[in-house]
C-alpha positions as a Markdown table, in Angstrom:
| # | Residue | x | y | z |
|---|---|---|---|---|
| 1 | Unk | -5.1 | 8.5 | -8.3 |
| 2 | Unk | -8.3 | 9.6 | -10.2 |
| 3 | Unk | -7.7 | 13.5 | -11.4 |
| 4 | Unk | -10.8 | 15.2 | -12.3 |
| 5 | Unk | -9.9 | 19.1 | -12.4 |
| 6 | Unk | -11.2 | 20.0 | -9.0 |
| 7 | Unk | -14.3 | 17.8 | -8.6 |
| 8 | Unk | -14.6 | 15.4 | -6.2 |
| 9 | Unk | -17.0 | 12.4 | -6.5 |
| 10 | Unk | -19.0 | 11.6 | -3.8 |
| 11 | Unk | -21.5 | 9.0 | -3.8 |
| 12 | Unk | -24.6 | 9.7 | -2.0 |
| 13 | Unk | -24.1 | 7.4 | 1.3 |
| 14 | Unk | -27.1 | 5.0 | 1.9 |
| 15 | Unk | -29.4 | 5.6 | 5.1 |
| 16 | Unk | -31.9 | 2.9 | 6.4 |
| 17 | Unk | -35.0 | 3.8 | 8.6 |
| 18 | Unk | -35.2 | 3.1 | 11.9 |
| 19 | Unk | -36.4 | -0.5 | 12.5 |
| 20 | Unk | -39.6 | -0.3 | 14.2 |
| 21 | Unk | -39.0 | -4.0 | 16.4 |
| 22 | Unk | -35.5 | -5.8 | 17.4 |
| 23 | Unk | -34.5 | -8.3 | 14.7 |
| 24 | Unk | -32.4 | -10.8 | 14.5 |
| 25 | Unk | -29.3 | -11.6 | 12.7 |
| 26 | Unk | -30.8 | -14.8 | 11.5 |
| 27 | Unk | -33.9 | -13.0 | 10.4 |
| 28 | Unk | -32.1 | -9.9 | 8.7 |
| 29 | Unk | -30.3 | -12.2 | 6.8 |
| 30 | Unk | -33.3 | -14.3 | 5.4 |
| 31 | Unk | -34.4 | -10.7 | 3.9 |
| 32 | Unk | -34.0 | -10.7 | -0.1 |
| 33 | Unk | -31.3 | -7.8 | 0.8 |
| 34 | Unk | -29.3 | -7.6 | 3.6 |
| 35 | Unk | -26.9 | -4.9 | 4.3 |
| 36 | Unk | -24.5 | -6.1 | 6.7 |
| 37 | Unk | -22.5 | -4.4 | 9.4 |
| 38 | Unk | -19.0 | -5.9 | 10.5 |
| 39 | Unk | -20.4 | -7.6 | 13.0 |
| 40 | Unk | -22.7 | -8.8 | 11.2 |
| 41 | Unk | -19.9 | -10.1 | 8.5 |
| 42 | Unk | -18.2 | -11.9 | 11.3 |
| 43 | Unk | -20.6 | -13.7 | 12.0 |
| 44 | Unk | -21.7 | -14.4 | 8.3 |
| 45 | Unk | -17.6 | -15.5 | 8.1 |
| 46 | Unk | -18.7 | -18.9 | 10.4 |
| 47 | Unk | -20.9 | -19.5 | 8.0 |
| 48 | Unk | -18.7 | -19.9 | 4.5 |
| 49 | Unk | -15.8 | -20.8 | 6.8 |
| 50 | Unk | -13.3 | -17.3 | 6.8 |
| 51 | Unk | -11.6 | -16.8 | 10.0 |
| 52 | Unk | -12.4 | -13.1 | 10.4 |
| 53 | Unk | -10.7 | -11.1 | 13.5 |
| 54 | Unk | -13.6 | -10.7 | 16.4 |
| 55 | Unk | -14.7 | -7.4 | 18.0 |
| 56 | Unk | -15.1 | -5.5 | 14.9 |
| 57 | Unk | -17.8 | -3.0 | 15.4 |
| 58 | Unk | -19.2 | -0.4 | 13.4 |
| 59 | Unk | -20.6 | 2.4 | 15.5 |
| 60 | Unk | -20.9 | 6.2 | 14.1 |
| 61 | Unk | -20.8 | 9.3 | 16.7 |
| 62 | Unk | -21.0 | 6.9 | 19.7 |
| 63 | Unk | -25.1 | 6.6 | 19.2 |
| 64 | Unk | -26.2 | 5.8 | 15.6 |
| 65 | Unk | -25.4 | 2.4 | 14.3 |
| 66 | Unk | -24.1 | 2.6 | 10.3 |
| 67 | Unk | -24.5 | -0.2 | 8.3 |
| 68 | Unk | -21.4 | -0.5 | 6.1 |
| 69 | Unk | -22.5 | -1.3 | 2.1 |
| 70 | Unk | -22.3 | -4.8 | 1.7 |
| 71 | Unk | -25.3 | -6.4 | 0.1 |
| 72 | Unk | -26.2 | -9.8 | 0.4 |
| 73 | Unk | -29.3 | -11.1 | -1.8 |
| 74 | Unk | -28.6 | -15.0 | -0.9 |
| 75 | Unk | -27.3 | -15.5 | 2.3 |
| 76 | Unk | -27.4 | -19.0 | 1.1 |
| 77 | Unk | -24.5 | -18.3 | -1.9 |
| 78 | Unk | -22.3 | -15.7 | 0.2 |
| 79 | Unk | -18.2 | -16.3 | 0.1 |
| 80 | Unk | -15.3 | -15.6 | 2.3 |
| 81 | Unk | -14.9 | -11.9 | 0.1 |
| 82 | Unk | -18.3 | -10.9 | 1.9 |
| 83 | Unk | -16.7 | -11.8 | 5.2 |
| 84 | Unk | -13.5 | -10.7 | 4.7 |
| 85 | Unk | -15.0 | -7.2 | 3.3 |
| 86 | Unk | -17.1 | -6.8 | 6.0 |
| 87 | Unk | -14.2 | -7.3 | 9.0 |
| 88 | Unk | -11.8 | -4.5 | 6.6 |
| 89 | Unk | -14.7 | -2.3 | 5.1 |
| 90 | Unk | -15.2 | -0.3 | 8.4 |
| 91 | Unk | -11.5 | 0.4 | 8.6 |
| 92 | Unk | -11.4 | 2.0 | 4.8 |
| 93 | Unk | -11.8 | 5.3 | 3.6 |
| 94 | Unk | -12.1 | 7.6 | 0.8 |
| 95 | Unk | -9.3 | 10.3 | 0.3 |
| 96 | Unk | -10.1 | 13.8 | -1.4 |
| 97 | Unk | -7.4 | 16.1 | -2.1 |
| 98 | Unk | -7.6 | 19.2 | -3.7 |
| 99 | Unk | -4.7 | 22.0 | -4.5 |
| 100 | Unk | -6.3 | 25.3 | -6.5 |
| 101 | Unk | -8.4 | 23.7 | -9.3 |
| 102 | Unk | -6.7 | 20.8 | -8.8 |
| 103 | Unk | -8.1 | 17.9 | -7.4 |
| 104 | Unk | -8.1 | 13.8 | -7.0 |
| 105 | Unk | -9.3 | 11.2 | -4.7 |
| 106 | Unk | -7.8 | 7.7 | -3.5 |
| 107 | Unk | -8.2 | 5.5 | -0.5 |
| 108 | Unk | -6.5 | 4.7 | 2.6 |
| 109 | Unk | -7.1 | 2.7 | 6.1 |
| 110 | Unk | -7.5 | 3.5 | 9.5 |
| 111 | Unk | -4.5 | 2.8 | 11.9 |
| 112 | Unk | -5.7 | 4.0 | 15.3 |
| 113 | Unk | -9.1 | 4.8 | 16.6 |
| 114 | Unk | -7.9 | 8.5 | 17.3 |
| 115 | Unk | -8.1 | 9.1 | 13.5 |
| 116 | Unk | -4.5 | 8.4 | 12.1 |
| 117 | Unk | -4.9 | 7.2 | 8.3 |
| 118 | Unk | -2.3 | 5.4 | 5.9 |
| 119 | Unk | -2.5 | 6.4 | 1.9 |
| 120 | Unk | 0.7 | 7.0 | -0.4 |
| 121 | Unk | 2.2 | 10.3 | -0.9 |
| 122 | Unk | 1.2 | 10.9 | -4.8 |
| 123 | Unk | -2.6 | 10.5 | -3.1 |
| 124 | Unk | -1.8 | 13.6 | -0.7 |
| 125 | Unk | 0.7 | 15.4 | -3.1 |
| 126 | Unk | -1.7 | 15.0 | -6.3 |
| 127 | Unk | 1.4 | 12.8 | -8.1 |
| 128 | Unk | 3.6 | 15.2 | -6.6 |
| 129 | Unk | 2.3 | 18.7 | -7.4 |
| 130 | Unk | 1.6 | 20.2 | -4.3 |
| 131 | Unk | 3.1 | 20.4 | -0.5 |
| 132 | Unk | -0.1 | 21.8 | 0.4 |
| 133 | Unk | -3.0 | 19.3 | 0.2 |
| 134 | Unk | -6.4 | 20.9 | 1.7 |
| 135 | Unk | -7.9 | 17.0 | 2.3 |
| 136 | Unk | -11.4 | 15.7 | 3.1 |
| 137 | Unk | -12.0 | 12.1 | 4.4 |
| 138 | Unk | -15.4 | 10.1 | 3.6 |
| 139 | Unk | -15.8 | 6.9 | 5.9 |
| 140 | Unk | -17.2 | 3.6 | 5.0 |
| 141 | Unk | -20.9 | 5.1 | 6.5 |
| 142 | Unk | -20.5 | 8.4 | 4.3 |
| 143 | Unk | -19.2 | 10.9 | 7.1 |
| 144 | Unk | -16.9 | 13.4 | 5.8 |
| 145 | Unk | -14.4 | 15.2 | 8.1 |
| 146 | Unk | -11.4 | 17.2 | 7.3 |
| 147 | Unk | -8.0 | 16.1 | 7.9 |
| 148 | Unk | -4.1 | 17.1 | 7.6 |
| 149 | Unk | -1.1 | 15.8 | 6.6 |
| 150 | Unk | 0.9 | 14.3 | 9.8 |
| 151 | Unk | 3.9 | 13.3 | 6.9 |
| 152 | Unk | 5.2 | 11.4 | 3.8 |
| 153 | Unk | 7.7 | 9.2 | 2.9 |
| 154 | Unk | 8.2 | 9.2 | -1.5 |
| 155 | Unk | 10.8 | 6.5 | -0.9 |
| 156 | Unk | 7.5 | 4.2 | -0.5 |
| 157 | Unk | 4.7 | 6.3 | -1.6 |
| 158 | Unk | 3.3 | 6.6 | 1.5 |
| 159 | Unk | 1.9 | 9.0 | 3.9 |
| 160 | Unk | 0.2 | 9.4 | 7.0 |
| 161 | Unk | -2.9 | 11.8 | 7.2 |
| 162 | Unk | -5.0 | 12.8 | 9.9 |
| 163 | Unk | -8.6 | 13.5 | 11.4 |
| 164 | Unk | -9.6 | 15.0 | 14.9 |
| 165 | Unk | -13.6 | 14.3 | 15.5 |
| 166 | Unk | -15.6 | 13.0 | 19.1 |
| 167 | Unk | -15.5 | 9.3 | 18.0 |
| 168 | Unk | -13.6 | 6.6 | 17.5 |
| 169 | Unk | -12.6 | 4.5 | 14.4 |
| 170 | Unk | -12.0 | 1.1 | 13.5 |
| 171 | Unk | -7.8 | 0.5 | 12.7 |
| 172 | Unk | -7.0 | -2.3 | 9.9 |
| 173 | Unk | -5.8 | -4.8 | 11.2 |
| 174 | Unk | -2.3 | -6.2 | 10.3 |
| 175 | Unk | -1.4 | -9.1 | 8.8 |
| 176 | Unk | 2.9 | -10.7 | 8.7 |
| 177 | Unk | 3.6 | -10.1 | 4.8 |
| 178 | Unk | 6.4 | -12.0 | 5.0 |
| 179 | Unk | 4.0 | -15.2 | 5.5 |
| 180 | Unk | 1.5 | -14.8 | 2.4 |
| 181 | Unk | 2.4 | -17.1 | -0.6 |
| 182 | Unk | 1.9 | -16.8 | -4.5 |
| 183 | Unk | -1.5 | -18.0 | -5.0 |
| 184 | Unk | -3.5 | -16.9 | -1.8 |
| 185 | Unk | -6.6 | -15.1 | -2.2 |
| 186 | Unk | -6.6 | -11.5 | -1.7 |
| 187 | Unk | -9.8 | -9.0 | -1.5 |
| 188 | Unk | -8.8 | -4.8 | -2.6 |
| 189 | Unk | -11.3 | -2.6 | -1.1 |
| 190 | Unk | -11.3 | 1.2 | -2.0 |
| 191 | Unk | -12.4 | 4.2 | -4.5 |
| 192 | Unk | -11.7 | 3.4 | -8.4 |
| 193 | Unk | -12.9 | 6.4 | -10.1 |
| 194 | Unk | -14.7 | 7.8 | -6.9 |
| 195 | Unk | -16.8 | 4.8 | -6.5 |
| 196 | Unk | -16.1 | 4.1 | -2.9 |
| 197 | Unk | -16.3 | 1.1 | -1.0 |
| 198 | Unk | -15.7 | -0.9 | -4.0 |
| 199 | Unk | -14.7 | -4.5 | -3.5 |
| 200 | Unk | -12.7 | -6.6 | -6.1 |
| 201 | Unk | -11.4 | -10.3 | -5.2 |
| 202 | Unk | -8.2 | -12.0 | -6.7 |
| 203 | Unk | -5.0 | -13.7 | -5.7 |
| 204 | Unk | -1.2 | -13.1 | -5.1 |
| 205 | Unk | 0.7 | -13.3 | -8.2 |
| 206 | Unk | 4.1 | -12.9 | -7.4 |
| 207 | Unk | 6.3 | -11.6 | -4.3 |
| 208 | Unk | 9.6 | -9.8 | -4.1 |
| 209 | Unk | 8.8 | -8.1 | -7.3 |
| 210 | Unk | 10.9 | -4.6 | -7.8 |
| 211 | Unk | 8.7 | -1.9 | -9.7 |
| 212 | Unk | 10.1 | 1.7 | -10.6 |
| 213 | Unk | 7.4 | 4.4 | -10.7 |
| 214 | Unk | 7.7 | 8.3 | -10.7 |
| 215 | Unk | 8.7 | 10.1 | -7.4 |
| 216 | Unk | 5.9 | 11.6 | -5.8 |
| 217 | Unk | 7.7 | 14.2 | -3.6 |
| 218 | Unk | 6.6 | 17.8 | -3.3 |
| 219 | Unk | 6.7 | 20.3 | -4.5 |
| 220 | Unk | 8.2 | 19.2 | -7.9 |
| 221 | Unk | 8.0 | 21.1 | -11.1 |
| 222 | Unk | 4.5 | 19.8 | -13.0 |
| 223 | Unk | 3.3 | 16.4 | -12.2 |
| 224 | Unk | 5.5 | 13.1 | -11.1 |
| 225 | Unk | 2.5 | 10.4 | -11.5 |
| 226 | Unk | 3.2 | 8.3 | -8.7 |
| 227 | Unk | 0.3 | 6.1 | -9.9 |
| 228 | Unk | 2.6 | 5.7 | -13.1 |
| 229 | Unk | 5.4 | 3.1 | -14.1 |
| 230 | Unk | 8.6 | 5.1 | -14.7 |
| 231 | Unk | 9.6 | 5.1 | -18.4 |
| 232 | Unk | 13.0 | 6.6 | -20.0 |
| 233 | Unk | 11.0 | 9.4 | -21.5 |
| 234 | Unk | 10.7 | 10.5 | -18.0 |
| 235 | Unk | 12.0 | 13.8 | -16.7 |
| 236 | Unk | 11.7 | 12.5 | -12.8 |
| 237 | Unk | 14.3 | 10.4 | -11.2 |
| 238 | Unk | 12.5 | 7.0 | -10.3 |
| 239 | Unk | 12.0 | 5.4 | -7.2 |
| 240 | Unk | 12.4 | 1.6 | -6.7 |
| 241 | Unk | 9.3 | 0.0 | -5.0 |
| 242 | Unk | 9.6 | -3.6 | -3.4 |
| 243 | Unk | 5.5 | -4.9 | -3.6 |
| 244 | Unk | 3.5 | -7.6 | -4.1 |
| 245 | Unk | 1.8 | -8.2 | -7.2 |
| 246 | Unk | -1.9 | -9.3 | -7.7 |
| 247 | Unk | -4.6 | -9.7 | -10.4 |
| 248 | Unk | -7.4 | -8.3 | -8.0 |
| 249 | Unk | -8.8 | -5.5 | -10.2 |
| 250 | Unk | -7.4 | -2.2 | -9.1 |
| 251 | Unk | -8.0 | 1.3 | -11.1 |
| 252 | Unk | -7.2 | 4.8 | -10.5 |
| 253 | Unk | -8.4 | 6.0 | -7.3 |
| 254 | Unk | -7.7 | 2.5 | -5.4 |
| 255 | Unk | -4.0 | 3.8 | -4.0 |
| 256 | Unk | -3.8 | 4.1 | -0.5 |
| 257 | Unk | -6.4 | 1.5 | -0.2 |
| 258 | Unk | -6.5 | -1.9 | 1.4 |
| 259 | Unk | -4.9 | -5.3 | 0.3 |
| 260 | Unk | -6.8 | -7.4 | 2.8 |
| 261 | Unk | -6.2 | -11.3 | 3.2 |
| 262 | Unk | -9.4 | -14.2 | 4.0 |
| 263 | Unk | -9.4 | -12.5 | 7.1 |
| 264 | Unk | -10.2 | -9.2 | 6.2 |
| 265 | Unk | -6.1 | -8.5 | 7.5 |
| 266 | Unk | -4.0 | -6.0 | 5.7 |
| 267 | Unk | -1.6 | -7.6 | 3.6 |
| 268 | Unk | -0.5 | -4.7 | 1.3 |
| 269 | Unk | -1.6 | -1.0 | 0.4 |
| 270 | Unk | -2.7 | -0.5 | -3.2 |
| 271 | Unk | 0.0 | 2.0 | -4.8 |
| 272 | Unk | 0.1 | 1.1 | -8.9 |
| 273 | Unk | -1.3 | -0.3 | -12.0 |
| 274 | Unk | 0.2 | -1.5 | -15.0 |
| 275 | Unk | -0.6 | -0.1 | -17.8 |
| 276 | Unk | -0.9 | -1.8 | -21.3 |
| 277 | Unk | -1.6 | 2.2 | -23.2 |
| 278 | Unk | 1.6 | 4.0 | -24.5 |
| 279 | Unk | 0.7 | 7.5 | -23.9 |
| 280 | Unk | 1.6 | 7.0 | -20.1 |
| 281 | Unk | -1.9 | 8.5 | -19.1 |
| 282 | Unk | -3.9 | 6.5 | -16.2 |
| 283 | Unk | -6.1 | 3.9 | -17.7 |
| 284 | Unk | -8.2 | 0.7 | -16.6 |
| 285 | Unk | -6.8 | -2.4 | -14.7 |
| 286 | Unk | -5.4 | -5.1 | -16.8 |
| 287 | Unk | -5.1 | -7.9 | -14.1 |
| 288 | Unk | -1.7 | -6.4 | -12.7 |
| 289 | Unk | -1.6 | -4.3 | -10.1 |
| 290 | Unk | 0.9 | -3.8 | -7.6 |
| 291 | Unk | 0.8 | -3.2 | -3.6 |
| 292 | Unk | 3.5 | -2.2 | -0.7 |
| 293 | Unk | 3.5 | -4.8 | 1.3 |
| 294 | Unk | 2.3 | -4.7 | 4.9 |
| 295 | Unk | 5.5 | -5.3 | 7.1 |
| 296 | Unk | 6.8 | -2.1 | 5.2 |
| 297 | Unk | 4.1 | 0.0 | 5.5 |
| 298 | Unk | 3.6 | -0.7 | 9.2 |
| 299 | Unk | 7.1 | 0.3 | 9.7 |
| 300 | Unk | 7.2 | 3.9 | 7.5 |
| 301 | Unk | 3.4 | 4.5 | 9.2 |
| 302 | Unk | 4.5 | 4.1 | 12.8 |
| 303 | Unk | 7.7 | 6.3 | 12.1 |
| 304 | Unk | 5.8 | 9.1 | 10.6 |
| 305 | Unk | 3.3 | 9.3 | 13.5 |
| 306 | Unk | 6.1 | 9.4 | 15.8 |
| 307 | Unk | 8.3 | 11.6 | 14.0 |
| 308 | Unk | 6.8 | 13.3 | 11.0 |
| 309 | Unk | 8.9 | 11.1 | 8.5 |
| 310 | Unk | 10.4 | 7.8 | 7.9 |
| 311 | Unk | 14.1 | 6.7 | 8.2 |
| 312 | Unk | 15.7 | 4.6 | 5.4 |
| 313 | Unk | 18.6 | 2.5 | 5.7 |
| 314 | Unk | 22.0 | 3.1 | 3.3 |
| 315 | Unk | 24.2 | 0.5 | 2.0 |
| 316 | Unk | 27.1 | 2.9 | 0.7 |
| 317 | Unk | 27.7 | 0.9 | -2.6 |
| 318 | Unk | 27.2 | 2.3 | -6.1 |
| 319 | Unk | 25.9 | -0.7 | -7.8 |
| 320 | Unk | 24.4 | -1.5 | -11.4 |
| 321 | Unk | 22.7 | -4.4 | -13.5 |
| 322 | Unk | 25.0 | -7.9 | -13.6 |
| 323 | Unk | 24.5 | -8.4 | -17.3 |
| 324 | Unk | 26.3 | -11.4 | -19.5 |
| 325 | Unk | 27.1 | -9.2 | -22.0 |
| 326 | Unk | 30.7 | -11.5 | -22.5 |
| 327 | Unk | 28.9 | -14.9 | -22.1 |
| 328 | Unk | 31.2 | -15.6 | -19.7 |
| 329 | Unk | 31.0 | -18.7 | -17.9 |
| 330 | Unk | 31.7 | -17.4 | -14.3 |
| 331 | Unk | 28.9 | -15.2 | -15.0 |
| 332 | Unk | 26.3 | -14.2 | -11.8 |
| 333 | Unk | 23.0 | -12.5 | -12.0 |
| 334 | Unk | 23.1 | -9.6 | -9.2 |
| 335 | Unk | 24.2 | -6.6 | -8.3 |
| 336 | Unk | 27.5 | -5.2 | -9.8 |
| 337 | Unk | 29.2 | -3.0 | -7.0 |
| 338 | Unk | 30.7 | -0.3 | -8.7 |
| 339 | Unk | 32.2 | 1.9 | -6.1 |
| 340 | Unk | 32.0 | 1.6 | -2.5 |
| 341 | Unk | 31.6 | 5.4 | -0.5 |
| 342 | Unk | 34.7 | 5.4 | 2.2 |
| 343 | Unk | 33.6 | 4.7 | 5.9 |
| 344 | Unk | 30.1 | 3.2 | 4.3 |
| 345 | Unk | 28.2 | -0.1 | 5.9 |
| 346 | Unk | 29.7 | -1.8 | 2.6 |
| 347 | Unk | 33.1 | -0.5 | 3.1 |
| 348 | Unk | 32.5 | -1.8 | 6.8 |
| 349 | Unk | 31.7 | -4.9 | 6.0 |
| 350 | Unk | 34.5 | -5.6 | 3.2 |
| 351 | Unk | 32.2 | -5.3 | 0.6 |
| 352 | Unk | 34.9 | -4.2 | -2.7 |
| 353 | Unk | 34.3 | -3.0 | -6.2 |
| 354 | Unk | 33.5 | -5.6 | -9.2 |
| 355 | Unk | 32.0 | -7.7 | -6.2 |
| 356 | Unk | 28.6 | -8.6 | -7.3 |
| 357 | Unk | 25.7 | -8.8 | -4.4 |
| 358 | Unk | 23.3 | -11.7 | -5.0 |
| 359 | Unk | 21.2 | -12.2 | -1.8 |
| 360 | Unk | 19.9 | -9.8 | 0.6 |
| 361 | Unk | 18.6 | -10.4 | 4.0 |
| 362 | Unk | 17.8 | -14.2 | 2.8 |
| 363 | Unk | 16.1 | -12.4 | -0.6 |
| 364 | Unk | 17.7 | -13.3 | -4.3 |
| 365 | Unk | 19.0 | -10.3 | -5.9 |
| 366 | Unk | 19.0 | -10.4 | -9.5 |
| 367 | Unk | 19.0 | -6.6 | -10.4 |
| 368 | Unk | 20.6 | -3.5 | -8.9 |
| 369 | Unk | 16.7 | -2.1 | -8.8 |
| 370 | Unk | 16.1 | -5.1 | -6.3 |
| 371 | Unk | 19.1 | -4.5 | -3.9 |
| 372 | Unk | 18.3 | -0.4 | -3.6 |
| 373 | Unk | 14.2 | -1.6 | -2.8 |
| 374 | Unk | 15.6 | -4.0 | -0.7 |
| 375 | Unk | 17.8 | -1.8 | 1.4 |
| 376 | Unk | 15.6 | 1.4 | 1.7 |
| 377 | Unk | 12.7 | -0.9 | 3.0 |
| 378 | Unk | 14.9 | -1.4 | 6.0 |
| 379 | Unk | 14.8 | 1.2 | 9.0 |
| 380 | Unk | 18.3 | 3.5 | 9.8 |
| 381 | Unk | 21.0 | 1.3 | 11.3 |
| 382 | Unk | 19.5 | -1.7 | 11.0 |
| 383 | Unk | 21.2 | -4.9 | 10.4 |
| 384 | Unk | 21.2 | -7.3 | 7.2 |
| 385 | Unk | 22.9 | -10.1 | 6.1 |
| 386 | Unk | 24.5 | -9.3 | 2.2 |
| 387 | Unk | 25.7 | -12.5 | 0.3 |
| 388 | Unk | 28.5 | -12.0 | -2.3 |
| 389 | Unk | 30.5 | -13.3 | -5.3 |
| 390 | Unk | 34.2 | -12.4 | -5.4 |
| 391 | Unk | 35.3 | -14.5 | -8.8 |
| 392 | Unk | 34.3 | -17.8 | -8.1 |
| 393 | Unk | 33.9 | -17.3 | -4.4 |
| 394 | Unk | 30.7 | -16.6 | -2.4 |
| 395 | Unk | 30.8 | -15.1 | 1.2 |
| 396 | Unk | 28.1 | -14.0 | 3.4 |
| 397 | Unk | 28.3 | -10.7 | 6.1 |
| 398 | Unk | 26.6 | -9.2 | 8.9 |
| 399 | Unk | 26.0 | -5.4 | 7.6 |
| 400 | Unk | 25.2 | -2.5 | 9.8 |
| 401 | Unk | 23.4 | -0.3 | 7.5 |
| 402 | Unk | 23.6 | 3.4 | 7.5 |
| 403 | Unk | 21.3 | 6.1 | 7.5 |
| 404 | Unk | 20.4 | 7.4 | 3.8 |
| 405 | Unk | 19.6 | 10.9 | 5.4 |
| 406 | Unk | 23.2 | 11.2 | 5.2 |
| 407 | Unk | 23.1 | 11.7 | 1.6 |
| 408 | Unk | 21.2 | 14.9 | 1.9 |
């Protein structure tokens, strides 16, 4: 999240004149500079061949038409990132929080047209300093409106926010996050450093990868830096993220915003970057960032508009790093069970101690980090498959998982 003690950048939004005949498509797009509207980008997306979602429509108080900031020079030279920005653009937003003289901004994406928004918790909780946010939304056509917090959820640093106003909006549009593949081409679209509706184009580098970063509850004693990666030095306990990594160039001020496919679908919500500094202080992108992937946040966002918070499922085992520290020949990479609580889904499902958990839900487990992302991604009483290795011998079960609100 961009900190800037209280100020909060906003970019003068861009207003053309009233045309003074009907034009064309064809002939706005011949202009030396075109600004086009997502409408306009879906149609652009025949041209350089993007399949980009139909109906999208960019209309602001029900009577002025908005044109969203994407400028084309050479319709000639245009790629799928112009069409895929222009279907997901309308749907993105900029995200101002302030607390005292505290302030930040990130991003986030519309879910419904009644105003329901998705960012991550340290966006709303300023890294976890305040329970109180007083928050301000700017849409891709420069509108501002106020908005409140609906909930969060820290186990995935996200939240759901929310603005009332007499018009609609334009939801992202999800994509199956369990179908993307290392390699495919990925568009982030959001506010580094204030600068909003900034678009930035790489690819997916790796899947199933298990980041810690600081908790972003609230209120917490001084600041948690969700943004962060969690260090030893740290004085907060860490929470295990399950995302999707990608080179596309993301900065402070792009959590909470979009992850968006050749489609202009919603693949993952920006949430970290890795930092190559040692003074653990926000800096610039490097080429890995990190993003929640969308099955998930679909999941926590439609819980916390129903019910103000997100459930979390609970395995029941106390597990740690499998390490070869014996070079032992019947050595497995996984999870080390520990302990197994009495009465627990693991206990349930004959899960012992010194057993060592290597595949969850299909998923290789090489780390006790991975399993505890793995598990808390799933919903309350859900039901997973947990492979095992007892000695020499592997077994797979059906697990009923349990409900981590128990633990409170």
């Amino acid at each position: 999240m961009n900190q800037f003690n209280g100020q909060f950048l906003y970019d003068t939004p861009a207003t053309a004149p009233a045309p003074k005949r009907k034009v064309s498509l064809k002939q706005r797009l011949a202009k030396r500079t075109t600004l086009l509207t997502g409408s306009a980008a879906i149609a652009l997306g025949s041209i350089v061949g993007a399949t980009v979602g139909g109906g999208v429509a960019v209309l602001a108080f029900n009577y002025i038409q908005s044109p969203a900031p994407i400028v084309v020079n050479n319709a000639k030279s245009v790629t799928w990132v112009t069409a895929a920005a222009g279907a997901a653009q309308p749907s993105v937003v900029t995200i101002s929080v302030s607390s005292g003289a505290d302030g930040g901004n990130g991003s986030g994406e519309f879910l419904t047209e009644d105003g329901y928004i998705l960012t991550n918790t340290h966006v709303v909780t300023l890294d976890g300093a305040t329970a109180n946010p007083s928050i301000e939304v700017k849409t891709f056509d420069g509108h501002v409106y106020s908005a409140k917090l609906i909930g969060t959820d820290p186990t995935n640093d996200l939240a759901v926010i929310k603005i009332n106003a007499n018009t609609t909006f334009t939801p992202i549009k999800f994509a199956d996050s369990d179908k993307i593949n290392v390699g495919d081409s990925v568009v982030a679209i959001g506010a580094p450093l204030g600068l909003s509706n900034t678009v930035t184009e790489g690819i997916v580098s790796a899947l199933n990868r298990t980041i810690q970063v600081s908790s972003a509850a609230a209120p917490q004693n001084g600041s948690g830096g969700g943004l962060q990666l969690w260090n030893n030095q740290s004085t907060v306990a860490p929470i295990n993220l399950d995302v999707i990594q990608t080179d596309a160039a993301i900065n402070p001020g792009n959590s909470g915003g979009a992850l968006v496919n050749q489609s202009g679908e919603l693949v993952g919500v920006n949430v970290a970057i890795a930092s190559a500094g040692s003074s653990g202080g926000q800096s610039g992108n490097i080429g890995v960032g990190f993003a929640i992937p969308s099955n998930t946040a679909k999941r926590i966002a439609t819980e916390i508009m129903k019910n103000g918070k997100a459930s979390h499922a609970l395995l029941g085992a106390q597990v740690s790093d499998s390490t070869n520290s014996s070079a032992s020949a019947s050595f497995t990479v996984g999870a080390l069970v520990r302990s197994v609580t009495a009465n627990s889904a693991a206990d349930k499902a004959g899960i012992k101690a010194n057993d060592v958990i290597v595949k969850f839900n299909q998923r290789a487990i090489t780390s006790a980090g991975e399993l505890m992302a793995a598990v808390r991604q799933q919903p309350a009483g859900a039901t997973a498959t947990v492979e095992y290795v007892r000695g020499s011998e592997h077994s797979t079960v059906s697990v009923t998982l349990g409900d981590a609100a128990n633990l409170n």
